[in-house]
C-alpha positions as CSV (number, residue, x, y, z in Angstrom):
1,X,-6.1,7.0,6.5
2,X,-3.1,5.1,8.4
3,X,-4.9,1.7,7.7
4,X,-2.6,-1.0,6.2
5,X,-3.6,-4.3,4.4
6,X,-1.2,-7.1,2.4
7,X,-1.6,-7.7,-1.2
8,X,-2.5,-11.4,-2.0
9,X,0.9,-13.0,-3.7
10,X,-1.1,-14.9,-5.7
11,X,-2.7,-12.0,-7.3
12,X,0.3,-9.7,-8.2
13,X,3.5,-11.7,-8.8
14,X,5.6,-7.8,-8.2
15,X,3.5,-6.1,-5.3
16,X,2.4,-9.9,-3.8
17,X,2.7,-10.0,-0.2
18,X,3.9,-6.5,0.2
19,X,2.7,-3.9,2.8
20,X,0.2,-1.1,1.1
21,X,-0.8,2.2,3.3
22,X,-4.1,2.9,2.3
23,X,-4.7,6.6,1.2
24,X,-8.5,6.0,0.1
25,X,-11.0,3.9,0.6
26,X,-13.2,2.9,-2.9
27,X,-16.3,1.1,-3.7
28,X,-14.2,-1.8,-5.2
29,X,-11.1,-1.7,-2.7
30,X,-8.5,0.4,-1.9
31,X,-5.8,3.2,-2.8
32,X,-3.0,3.7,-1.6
33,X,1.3,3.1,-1.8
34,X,4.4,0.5,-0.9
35,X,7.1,1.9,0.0
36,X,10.1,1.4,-1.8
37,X,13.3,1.9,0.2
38,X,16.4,3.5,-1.7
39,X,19.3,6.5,-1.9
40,X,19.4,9.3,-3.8
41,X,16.1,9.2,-5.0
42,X,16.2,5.7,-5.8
43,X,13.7,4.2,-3.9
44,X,9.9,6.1,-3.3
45,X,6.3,5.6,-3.0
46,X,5.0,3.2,-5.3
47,X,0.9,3.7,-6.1
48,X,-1.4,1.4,-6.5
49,X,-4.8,0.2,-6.4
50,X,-6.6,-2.5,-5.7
51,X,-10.0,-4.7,-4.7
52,X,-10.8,-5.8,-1.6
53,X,-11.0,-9.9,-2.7
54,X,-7.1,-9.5,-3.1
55,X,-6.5,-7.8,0.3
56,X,-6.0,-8.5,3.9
57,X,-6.3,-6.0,6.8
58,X,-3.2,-5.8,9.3
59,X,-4.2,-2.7,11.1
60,X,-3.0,0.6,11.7
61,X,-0.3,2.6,10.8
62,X,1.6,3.9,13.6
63,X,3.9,6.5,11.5
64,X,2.9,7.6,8.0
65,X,4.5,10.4,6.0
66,X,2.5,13.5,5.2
67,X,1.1,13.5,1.7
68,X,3.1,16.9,0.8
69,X,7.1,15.1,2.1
């Protein structure tokens, strides 16, 4: 979908505050991933969902990897 929002810190102490690229849109919220830099197959996309009372919208994406990379 190339929309991204921010995940509330106060809700989620790990993904708080972070940067989530929406994938789908639900009836309660959102789904979508953080990327999480790293080598070697370290780092990835990290998955999560999540309502729309512990979001904010930023905009758009202007780059977003292909679901199949």
């Amino acid at each position: 979908m190339g929309l991204v929002v921010q995940i509330d810190p106060s809700y989620d102490p790990v993904f708080g505050a972070c940067f989530l690229l929406v994938t789908e849109m639900k009836s309660f919220g959102v789904m979508g991933y953080v990327t999480v830099p790293g080598k070697d197959d370290k780092g990835g996309d990290a998955y999560y969902r999540v309502a729309f009372e512990h979001i904010v919208y930023i905009g758009a994406a202007e780059w977003a990897r292909k679901s199949d990379e």
